[in-house]
KESERO-242885 format. One record per residue: residue in one letter; residue number from 1; x, y, z of N, C-alpha, C in turn; chain. Coordinates in steps of 0.05 Angstrom, whole numbers, padded with zeros to 5 digits. Atoms other than C-alpha are relative to their C-alpha. Layout:
<pts>
[pt "A"; NUM; [X; Y; Z]; [X; Y; Z]; [X; Y; Z]; "A"],
...
</pts>
This chain:
<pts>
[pt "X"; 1; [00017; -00024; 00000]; [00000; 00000; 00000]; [00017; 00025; 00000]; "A"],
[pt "X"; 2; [-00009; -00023; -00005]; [00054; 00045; 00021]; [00014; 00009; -00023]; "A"],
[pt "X"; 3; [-00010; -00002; 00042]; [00087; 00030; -00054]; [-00012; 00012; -00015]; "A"],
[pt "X"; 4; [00019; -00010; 00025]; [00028; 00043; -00093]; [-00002; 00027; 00012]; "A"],
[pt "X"; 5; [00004; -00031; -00002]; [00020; 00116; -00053]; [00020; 00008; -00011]; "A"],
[pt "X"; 6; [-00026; -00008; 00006]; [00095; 00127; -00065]; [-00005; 00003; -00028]; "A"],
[pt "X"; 7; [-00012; 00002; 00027]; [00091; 00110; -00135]; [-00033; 00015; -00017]; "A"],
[pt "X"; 8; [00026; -00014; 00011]; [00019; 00161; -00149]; [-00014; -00023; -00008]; "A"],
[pt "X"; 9; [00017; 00017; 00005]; [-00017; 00096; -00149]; [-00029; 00003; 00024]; "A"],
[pt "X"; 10; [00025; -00012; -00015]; [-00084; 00116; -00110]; [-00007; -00030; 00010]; "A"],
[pt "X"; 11; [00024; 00028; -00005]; [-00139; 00062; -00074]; [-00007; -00016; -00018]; "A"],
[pt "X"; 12; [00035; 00002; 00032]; [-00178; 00065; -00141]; [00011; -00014; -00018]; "A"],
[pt "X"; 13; [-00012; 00029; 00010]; [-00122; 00022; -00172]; [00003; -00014; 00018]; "A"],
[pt "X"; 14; [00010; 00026; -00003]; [-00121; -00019; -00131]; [-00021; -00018; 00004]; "A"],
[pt "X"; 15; [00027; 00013; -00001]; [-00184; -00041; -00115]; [-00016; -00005; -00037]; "A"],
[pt "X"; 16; [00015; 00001; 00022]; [-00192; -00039; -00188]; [00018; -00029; -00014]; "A"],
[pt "X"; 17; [-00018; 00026; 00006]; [-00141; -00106; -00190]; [-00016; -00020; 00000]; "A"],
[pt "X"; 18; [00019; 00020; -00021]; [-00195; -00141; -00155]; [-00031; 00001; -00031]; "A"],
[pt "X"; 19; [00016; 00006; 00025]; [-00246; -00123; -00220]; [00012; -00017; -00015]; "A"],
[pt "X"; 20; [-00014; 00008; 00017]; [-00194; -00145; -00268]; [-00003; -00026; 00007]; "A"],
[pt "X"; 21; [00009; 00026; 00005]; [-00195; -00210; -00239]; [-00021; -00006; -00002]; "A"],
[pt "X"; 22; [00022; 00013; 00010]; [-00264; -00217; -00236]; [-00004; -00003; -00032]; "A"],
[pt "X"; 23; [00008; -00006; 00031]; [-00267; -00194; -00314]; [00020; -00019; -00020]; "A"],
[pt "X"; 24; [-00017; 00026; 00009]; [-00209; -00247; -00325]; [-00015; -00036; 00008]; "A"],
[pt "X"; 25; [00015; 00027; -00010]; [-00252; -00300; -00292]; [-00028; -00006; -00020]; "A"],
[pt "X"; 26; [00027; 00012; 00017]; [-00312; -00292; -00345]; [-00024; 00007; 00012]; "A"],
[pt "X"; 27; [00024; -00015; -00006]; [-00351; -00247; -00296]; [00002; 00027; 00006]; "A"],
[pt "X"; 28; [00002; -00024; -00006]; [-00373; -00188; -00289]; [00006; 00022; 00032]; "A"],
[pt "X"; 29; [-00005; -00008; -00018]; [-00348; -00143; -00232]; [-00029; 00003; 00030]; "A"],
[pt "X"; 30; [00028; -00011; -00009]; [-00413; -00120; -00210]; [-00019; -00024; 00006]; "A"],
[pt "X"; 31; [00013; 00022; -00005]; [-00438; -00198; -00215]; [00009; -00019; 00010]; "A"],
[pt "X"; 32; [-00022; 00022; -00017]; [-00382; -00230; -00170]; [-00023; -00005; 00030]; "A"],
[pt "X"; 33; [00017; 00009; -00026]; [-00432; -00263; -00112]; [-00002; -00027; 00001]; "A"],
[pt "X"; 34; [00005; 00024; -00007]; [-00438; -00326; -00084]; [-00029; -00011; -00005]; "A"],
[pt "X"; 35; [00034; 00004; -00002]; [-00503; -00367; -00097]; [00012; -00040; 00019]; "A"],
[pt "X"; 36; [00003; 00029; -00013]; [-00523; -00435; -00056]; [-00014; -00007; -00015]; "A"],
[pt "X"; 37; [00014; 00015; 00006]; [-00547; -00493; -00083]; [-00042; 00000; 00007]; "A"],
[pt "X"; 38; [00029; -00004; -00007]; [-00618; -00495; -00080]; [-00023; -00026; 00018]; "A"],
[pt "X"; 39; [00001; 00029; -00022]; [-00616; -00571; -00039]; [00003; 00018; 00028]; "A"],
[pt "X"; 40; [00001; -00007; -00022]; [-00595; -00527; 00018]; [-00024; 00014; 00012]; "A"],
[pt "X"; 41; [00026; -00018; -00017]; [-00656; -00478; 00023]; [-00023; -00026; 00002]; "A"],
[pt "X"; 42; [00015; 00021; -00005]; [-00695; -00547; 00016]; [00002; -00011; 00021]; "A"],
[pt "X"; 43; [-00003; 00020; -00030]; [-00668; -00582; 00071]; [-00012; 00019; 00027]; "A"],
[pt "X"; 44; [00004; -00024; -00019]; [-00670; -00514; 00117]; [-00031; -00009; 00000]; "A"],
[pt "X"; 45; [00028; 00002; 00001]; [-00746; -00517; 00100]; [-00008; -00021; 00007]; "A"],
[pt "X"; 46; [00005; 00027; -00016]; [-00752; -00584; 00116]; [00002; -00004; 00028]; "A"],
[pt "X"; 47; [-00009; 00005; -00031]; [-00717; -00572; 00186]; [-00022; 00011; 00008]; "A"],
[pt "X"; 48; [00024; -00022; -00011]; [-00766; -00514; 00192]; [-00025; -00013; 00002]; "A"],
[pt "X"; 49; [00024; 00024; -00004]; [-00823; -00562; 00178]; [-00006; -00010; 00025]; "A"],
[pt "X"; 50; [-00004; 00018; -00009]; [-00801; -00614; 00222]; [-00002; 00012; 00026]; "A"],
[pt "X"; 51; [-00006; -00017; -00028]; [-00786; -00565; 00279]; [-00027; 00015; 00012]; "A"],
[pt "X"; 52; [00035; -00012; -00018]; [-00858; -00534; 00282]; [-00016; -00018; 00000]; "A"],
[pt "X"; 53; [00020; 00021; -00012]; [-00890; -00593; 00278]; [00008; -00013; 00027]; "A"],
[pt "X"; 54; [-00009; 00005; -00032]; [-00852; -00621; 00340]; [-00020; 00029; 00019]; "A"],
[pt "X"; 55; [00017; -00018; -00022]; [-00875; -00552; 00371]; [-00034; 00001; 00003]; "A"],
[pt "X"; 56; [00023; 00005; -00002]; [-00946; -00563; 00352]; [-00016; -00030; 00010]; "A"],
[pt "X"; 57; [-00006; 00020; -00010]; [-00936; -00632; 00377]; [00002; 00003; 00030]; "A"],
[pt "X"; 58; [-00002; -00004; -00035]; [-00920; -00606; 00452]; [-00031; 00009; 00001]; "A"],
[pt "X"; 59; [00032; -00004; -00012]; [-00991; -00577; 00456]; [-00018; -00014; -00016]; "A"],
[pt "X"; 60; [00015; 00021; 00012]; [-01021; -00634; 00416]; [-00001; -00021; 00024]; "A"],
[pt "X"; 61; [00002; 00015; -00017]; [-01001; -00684; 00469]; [00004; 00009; 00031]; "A"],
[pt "X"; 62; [-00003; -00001; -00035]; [-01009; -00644; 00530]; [00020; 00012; 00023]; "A"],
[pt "X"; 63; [-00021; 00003; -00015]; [-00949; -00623; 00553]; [-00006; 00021; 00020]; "A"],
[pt "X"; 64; [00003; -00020; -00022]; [-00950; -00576; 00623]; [00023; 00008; 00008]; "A"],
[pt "X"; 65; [-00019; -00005; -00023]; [-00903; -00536; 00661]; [00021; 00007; -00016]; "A"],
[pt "X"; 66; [-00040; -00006; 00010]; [-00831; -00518; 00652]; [00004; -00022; -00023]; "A"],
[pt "X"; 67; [-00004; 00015; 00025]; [-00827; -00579; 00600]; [-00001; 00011; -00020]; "A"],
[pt "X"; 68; [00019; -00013; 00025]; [-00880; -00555; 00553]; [00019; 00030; -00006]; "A"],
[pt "X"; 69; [-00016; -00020; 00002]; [-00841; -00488; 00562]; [00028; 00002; -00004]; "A"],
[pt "X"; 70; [-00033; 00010; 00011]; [-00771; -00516; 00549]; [00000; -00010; -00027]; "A"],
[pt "X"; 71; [-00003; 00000; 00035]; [-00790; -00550; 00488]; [-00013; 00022; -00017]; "A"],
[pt "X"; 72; [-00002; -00020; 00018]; [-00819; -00493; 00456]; [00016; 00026; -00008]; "A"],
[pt "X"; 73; [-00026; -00022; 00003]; [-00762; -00447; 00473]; [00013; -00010; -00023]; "A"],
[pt "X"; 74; [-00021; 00006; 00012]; [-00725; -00491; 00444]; [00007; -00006; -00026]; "A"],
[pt "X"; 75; [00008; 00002; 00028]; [-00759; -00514; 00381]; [00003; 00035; -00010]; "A"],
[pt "X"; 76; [00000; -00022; 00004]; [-00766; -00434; 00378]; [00028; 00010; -00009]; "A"],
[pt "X"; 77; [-00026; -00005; 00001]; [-00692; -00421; 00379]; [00013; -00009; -00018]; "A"],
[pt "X"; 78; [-00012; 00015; 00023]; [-00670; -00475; 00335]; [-00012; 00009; -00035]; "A"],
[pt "X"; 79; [00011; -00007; 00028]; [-00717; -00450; 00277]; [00011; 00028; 00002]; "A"],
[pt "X"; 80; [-00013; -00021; 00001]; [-00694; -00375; 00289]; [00029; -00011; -00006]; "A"],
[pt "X"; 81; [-00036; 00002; 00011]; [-00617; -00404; 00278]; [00004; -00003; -00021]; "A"],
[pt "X"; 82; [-00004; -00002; 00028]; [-00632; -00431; 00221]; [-00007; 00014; -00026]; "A"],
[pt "X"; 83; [00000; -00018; 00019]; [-00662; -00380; 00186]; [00017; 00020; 00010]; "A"],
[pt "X"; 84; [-00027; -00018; -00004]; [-00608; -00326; 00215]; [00019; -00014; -00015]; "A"],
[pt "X"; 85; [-00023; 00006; 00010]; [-00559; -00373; 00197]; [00003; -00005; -00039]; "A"],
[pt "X"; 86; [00000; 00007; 00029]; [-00582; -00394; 00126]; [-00013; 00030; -00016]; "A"],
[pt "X"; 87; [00016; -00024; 00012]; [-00640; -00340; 00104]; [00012; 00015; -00001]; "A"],
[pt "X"; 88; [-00006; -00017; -00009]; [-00602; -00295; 00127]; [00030; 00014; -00005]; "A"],
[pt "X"; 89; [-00033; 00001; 00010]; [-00527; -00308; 00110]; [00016; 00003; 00011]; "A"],
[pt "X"; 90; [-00016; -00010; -00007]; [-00511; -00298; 00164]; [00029; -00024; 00009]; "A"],
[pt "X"; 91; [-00023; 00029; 00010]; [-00468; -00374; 00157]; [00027; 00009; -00015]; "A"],
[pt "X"; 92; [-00019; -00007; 00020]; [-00422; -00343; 00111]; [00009; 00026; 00001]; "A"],
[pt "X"; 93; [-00009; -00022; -00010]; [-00409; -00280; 00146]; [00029; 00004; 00013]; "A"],
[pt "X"; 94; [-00024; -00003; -00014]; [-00343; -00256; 00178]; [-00009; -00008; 00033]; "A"],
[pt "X"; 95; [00007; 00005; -00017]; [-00336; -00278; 00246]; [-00004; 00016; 00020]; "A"],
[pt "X"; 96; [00008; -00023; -00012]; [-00332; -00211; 00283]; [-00037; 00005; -00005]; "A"],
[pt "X"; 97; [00020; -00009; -00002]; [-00397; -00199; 00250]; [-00024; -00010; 00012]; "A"],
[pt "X"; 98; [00015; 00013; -00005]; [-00434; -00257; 00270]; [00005; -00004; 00038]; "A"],
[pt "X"; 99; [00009; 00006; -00032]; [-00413; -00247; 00348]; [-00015; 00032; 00004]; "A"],
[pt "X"; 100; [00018; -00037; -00008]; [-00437; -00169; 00342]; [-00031; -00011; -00010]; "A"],
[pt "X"; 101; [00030; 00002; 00012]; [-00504; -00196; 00322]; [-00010; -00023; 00012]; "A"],
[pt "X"; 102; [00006; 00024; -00018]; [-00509; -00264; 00364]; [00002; 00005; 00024]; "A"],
[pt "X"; 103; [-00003; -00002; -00027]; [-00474; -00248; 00424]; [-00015; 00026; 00015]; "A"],
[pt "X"; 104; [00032; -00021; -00013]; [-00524; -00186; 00452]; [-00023; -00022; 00013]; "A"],
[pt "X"; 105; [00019; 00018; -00013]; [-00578; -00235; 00454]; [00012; -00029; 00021]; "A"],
[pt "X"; 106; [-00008; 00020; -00017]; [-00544; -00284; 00487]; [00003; 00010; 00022]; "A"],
[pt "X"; 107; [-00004; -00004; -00038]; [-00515; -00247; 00540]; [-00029; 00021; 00013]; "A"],
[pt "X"; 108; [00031; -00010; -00016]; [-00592; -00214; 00553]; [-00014; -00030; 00012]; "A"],
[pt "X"; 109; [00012; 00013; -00004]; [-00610; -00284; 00556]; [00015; -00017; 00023]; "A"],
[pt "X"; 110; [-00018; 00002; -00017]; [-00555; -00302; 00611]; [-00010; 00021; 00019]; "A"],
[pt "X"; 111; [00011; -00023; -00033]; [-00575; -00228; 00654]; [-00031; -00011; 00006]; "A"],
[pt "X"; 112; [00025; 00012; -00012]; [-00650; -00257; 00649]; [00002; -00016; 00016]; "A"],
[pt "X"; 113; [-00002; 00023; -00010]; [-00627; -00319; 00678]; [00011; 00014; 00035]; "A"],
[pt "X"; 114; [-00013; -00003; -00025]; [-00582; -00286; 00735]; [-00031; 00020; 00011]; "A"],
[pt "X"; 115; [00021; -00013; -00009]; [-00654; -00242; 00743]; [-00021; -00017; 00009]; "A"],
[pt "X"; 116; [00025; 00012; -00014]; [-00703; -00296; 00757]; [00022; -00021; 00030]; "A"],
[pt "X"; 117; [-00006; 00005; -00029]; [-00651; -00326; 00809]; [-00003; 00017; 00019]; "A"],
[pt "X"; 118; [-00002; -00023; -00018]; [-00646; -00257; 00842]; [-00023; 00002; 00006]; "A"],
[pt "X"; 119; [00022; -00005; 00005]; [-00717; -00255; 00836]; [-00014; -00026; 00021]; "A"],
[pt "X"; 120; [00002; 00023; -00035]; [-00727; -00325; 00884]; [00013; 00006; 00017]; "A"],
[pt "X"; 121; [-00013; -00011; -00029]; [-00683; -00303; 00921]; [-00015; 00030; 00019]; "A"],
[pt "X"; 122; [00019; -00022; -00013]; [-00724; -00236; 00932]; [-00022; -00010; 00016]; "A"],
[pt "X"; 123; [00021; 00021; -00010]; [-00785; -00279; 00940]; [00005; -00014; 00028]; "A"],
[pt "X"; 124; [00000; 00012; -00019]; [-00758; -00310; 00988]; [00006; 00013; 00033]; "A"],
[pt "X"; 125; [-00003; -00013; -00030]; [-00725; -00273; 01043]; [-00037; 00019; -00007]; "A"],
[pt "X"; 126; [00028; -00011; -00011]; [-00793; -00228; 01033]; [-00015; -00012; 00014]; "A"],
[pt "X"; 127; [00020; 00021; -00014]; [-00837; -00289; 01058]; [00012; -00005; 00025]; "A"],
[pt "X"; 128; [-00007; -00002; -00015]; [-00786; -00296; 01105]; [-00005; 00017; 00021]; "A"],
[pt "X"; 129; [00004; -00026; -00014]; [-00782; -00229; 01138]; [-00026; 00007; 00005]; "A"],
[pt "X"; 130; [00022; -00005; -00016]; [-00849; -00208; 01131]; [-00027; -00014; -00004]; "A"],
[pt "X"; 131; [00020; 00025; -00002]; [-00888; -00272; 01123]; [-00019; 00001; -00030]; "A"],
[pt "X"; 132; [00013; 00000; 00019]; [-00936; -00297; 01075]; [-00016; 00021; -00020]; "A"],
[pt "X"; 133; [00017; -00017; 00002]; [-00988; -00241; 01065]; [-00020; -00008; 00003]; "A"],
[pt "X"; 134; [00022; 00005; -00006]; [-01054; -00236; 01069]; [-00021; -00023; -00006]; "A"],
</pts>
């Protein structure tokens, strides 16, 4: 970089090296993009399928309680990954970009967690201290 300034060679050649190959490869600059197979958005769809019928499956057979509410988190979660990760692109992203855009929610979903302990724990010394209520 420090050559090409030295030598009145600007950005704008170089970044214009990076056309040239595309236009040596038999494509167009402007039409250099990746495509996926079209087996992959099939399968994805299929997971997606498969994953809400399971969830429509927990309140088909009943399920109660923290269960019922664990598997739908969880079916919930797993279909959001895979469209983030596929729909979304975001699979094929840099890795910086994919923790600035994953890790947020995660660590809100870690402070919730340290909030419903703190939260029995409130519960509790209160019942303690000043008894049941009314």
């Amino acid at each position: 970089m420090a050559e090409a300034t030295a030598n009145g060679l600007g950005q704008h050649h170089l970044n214009a090296g990076h056309a040239h190959d595309a236009a040596t490869a038999g494509v167009a600059p402007a039409e250099v993009h990746q495509e996926h197979p079209i087996k992959l958005y099939l399968v994805v769809w299929a997971w997606l399928f498969v994953l809400s019928a399971c969830s429509y499956m927990v309140d088909y057979f009943g399920l109660h309680g923290y269960l019922r509410w664990s598997l739908i988190l969880i079916f919930m979660m797993l279909k959001a990954g895979l469209i983030v990760a596929v729909f979304m692109h975001m699979a094929w992203e840099r890795l910086a970009l994919t923790y600035a855009i994953i890790l947020p929610p995660i660590l809100v979903l870690v402070f919730v967690a340290m909030m419903v302990l703190e939260a029995d724990y409130t519960l509790l010394t209160r019942v303690t201290f000043f008894g049941a209520g009314p």
